[in-house]
matplotlib code that plots the C-alpha trace (Angstrom):
import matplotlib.pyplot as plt

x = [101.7, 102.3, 103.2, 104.5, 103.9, 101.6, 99.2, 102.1, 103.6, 105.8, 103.7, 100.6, 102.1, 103.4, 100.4, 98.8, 101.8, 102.0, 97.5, 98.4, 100.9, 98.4, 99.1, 97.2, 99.0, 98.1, 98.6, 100.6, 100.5, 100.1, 98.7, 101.1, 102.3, 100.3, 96.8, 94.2, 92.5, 95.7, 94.6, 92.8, 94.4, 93.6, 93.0, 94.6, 95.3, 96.3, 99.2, 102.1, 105.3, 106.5, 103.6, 104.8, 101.6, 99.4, 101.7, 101.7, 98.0, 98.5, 100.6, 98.3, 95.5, 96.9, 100.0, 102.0, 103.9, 106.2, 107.0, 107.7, 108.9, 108.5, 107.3, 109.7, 110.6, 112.2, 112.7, 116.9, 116.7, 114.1, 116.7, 118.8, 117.5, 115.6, 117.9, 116.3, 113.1, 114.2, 116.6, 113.2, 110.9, 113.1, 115.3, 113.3, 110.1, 112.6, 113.6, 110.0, 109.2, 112.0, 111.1, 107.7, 108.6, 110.8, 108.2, 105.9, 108.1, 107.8, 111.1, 111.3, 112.1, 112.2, 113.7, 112.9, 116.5, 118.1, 121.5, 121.1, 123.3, 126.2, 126.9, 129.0, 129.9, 130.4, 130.4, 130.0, 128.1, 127.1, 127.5, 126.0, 130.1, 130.8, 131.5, 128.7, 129.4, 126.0, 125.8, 122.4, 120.5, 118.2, 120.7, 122.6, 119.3, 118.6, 122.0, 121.5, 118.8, 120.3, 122.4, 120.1, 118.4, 121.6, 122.9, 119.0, 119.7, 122.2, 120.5, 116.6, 116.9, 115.1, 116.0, 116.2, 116.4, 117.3, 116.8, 119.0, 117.7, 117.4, 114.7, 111.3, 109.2, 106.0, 102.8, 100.7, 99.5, 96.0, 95.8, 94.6, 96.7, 100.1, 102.5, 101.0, 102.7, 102.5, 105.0, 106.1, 109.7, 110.4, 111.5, 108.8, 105.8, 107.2, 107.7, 104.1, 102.7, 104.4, 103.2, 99.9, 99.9, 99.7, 103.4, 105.1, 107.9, 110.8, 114.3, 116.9, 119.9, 123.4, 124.0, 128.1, 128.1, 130.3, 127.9, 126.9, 124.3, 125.8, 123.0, 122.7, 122.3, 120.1, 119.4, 115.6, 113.3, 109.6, 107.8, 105.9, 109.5, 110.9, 107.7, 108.1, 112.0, 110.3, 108.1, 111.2, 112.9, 110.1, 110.1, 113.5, 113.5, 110.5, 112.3, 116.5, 116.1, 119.8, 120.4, 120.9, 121.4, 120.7, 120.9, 118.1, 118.3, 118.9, 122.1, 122.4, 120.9, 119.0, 119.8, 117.2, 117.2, 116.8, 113.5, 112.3, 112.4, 110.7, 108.0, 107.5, 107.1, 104.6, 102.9, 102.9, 103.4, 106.1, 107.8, 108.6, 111.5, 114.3, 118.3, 119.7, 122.9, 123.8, 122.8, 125.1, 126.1, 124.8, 126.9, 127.0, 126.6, 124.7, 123.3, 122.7, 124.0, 121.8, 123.4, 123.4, 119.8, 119.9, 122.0, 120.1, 116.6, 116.2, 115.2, 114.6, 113.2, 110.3, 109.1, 112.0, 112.6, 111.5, 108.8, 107.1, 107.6, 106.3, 103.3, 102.5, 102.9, 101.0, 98.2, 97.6, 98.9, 95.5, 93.7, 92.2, 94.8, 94.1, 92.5, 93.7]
y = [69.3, 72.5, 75.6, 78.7, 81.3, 79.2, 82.6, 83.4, 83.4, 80.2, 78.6, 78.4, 76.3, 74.3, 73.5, 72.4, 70.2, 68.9, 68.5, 66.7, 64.1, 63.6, 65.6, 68.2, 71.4, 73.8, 77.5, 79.6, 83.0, 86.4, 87.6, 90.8, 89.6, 86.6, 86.3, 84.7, 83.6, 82.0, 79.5, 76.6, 73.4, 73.2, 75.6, 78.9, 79.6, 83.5, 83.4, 85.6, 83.6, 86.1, 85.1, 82.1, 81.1, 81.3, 79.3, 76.9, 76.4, 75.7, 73.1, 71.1, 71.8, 69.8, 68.0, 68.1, 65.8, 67.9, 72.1, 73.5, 76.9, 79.4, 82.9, 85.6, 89.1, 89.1, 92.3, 92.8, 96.7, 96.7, 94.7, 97.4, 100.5, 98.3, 95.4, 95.2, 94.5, 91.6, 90.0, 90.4, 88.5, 85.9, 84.9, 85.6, 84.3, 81.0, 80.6, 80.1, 78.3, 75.9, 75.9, 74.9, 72.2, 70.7, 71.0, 69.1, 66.1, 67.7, 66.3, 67.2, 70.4, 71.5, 75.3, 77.8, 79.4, 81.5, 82.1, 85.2, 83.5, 83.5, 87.0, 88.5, 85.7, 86.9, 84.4, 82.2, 78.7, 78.1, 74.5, 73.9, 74.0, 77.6, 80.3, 82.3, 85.6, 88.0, 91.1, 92.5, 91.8, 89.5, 86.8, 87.4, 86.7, 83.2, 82.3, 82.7, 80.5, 77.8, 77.9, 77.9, 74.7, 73.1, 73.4, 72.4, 69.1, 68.4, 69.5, 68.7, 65.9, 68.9, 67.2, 69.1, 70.2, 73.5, 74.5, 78.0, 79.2, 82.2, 83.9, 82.0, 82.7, 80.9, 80.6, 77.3, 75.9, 75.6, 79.2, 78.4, 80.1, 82.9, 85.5, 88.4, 91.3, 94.6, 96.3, 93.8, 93.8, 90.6, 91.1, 88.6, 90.0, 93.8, 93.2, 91.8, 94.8, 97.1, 94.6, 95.4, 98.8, 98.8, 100.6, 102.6, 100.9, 98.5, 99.2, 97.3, 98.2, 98.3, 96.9, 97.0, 93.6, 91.0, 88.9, 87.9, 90.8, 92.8, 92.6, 90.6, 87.3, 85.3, 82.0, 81.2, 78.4, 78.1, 77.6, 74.4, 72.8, 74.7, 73.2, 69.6, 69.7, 70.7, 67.6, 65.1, 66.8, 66.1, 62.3, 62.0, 62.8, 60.5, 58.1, 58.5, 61.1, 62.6, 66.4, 68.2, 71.2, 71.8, 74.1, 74.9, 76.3, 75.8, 76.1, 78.3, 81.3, 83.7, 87.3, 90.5, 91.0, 87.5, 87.1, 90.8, 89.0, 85.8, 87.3, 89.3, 86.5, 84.7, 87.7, 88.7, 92.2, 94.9, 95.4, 99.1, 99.5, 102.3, 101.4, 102.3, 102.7, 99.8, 99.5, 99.0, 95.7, 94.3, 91.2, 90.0, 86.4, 84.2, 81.0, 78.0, 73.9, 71.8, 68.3, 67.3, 67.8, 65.6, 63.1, 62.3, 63.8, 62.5, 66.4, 67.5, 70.7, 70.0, 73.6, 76.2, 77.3, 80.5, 79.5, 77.5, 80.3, 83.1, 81.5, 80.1, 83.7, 85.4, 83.2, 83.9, 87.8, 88.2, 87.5, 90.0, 89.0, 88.5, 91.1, 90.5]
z = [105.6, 106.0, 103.7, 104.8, 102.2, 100.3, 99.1, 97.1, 93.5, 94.3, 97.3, 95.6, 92.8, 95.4, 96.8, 93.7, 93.2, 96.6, 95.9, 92.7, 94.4, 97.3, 100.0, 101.9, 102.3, 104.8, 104.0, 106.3, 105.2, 106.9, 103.3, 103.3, 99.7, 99.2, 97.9, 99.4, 96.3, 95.3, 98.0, 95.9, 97.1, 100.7, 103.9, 105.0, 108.2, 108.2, 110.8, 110.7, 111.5, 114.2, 116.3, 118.0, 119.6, 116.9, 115.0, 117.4, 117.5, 113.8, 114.6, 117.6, 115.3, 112.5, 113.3, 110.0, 108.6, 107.2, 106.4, 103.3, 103.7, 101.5, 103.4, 103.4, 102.0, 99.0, 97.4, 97.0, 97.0, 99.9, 102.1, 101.3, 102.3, 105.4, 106.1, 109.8, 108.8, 106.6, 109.7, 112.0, 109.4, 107.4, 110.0, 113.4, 111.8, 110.3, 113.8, 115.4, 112.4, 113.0, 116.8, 116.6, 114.2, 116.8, 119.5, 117.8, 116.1, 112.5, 111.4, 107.8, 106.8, 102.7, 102.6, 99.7, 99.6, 96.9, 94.8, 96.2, 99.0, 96.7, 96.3, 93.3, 91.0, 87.2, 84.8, 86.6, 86.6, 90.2, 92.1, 95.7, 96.7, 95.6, 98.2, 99.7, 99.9, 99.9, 99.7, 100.8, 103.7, 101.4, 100.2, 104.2, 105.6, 103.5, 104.3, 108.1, 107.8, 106.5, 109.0, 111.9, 109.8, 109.3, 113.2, 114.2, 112.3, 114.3, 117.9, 117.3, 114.1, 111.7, 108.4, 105.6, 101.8, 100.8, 97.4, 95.9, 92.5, 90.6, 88.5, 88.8, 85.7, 84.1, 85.3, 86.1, 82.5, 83.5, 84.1, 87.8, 89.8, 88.7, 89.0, 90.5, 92.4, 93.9, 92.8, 90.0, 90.0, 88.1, 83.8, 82.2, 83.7, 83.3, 79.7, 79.3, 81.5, 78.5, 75.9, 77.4, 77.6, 81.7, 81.9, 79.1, 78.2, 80.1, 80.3, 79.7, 82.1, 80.3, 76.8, 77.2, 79.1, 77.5, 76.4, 72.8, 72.6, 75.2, 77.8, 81.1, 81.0, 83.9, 85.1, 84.7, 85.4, 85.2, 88.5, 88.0, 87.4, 90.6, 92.8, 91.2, 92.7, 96.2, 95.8, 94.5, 98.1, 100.3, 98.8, 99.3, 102.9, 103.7, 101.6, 102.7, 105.4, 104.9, 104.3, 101.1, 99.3, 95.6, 93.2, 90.5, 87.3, 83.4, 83.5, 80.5, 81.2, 78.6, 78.2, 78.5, 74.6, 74.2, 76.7, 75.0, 71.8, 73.0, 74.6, 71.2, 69.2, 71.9, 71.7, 68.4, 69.4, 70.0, 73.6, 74.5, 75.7, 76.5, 76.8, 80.0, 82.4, 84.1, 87.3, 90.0, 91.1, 88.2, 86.5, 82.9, 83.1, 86.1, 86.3, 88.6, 88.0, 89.1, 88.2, 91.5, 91.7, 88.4, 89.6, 93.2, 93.0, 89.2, 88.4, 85.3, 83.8, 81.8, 80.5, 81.3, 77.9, 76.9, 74.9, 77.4, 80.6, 78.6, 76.9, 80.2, 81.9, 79.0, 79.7, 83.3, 82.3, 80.4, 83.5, 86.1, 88.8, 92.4, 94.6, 97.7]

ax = plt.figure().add_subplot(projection="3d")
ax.plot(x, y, z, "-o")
ax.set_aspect("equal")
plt.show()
């Protein structure tokens, strides 16, 4: 089968999952943000999804089963200040993707979305019902593509499962494969860069928020979790064949004193840090239900606590990285 974005932080653990449960993923990546060493699990074919042809001769060449899809820009205050160039890649790229799926009888169809779909929720606990309402060209972008999946469905028999989630933390336990980015924008592996001396300190933006220690708190779950949901999806559309959407996450949520301190005690060291203003747009509370995914997929998170995410992080942290 094949994996789009499968060089990167999330695709790559999906491919050793997907390995592990006896299939042969195929990586699709252009290798703008993915790494190639990343790629353990099966081949890489280094296609960018906005080249139809080439994609297509990825598709004759191996006639896949199935597509996971994970390949996309992801960076909120990028789609921001660049909203065009996330419209061209997510959803133009989604759209060839989804086109070349049909062409060639790939009927199944599991779709890496994100809460970012959701928009401005405060306080909020998040079902797979609540209104979508996004408000950068990020979460507008993932949106649009579910749509396009959902209304392909319907004209070309794409089945699907699209998974929203939040913050993606953790690292694979055997230290094969990790989190790695350029720039890093993501809290764990910031506060282990200023653990480790690699960036002065980490600051924690706004400590007024009504929450019990007055700082954000955020839905997280560790990625070996996340990719073991994509596998339960992929099974349950060989198996039942019907469309779904699900939402992943704790369902608690942990607040940015409360992952500083974590991380500290993994760690055994001191985090730097520096308070700061909040930043704009920027709720108190966040976080994803995933009973649904529960109730049908028979999901369950096996290592998203804190503990378990940040000694798994710290692990691969202490590692060269990838070079490209």
């Amino acid at each position: 089968m094949i994996v789009t974005g499968g060089a990167g932080y999330i695709g790559s653990h999906a491919c050793k999952a997907l390995f592990n449960a006896g299939y042969m993923p195929i990586t699709v990546d252009n290798l703008s943000t993915g790494w190639s060493e990343a790629v353990k699990f099966g081949p890489l074919e280094k296609v960018d999804l906005l080249d139809q042809p080439a994609l297509e001769r990825v598709f004759g060449m191996y006639r896949p089963c199935a597509v996971m899809h994970f390949a996309a820009f992801s960076q909120v205050g990028e789609s921001v200040d660049d909203p065009a160039k996330y419209w061209r890649n997510n959803v133009i790229g989604s759209l060839n993707l989804f086109e070349t799926c049909a062409a060639y009888n790939c009927e199944k169809v599991i779709f890496s979305s994100t809460c970012a779909t959701y928009g401005d929720h405060d306080n909020a606990v998040l079902a797979e019902t609540s209104e979508q309402r996004p408000v950068n060209a990020y979460g507008t972008s993932k949106r649009a593509v579910e749509e396009i999946l959902q209304q392909m469905s319907k004209s070309a028999g794409l089945k699907h499962v699209i998974f929203r989630y939040f913050n993606v933390a953790g690292a694979d336990p055997d230290g094969e494969i990790g989190e790695f980015h350029k720039p890093e924008t993501h809290l764990i592996p910031l506060i282990l860069d200023a653990i480790d001396g690699k960036r002065d300190a980490i600051t924690i933006f706004g400590t007024d928020y009504e929450t019990h220690d007055g700082t954000c708190i955020r839905d997280y779950v560790h990625v070996c979790d996340l990719v073991d949901a994509h596998v339960s999806g992929l099974r349950w559309l060989e198996n039942r064949g019907s469309d779904r959407i699900y939402n992943i996450g704790s369902g608690t949520g942990f607040s940015v004193r409360e992952v500083i301190e974590q991380a500290s005690l993994v760690t055994d060291r001191d985090v730097p840090f520096i308070e700061g203003a909040r930043r704009p747009g920027d709720c108190s509370k966040l976080v994803s239900g995933s009973e649904l995914a529960h109730v049908e997929l028979g999901w369950e998170p096996k290592r998203s606590s804190l503990d378990h995410m940040i000694t798994d992080a710290w692990r691969w942290h202490q590692t060269v990285g990838y070079q490209g």
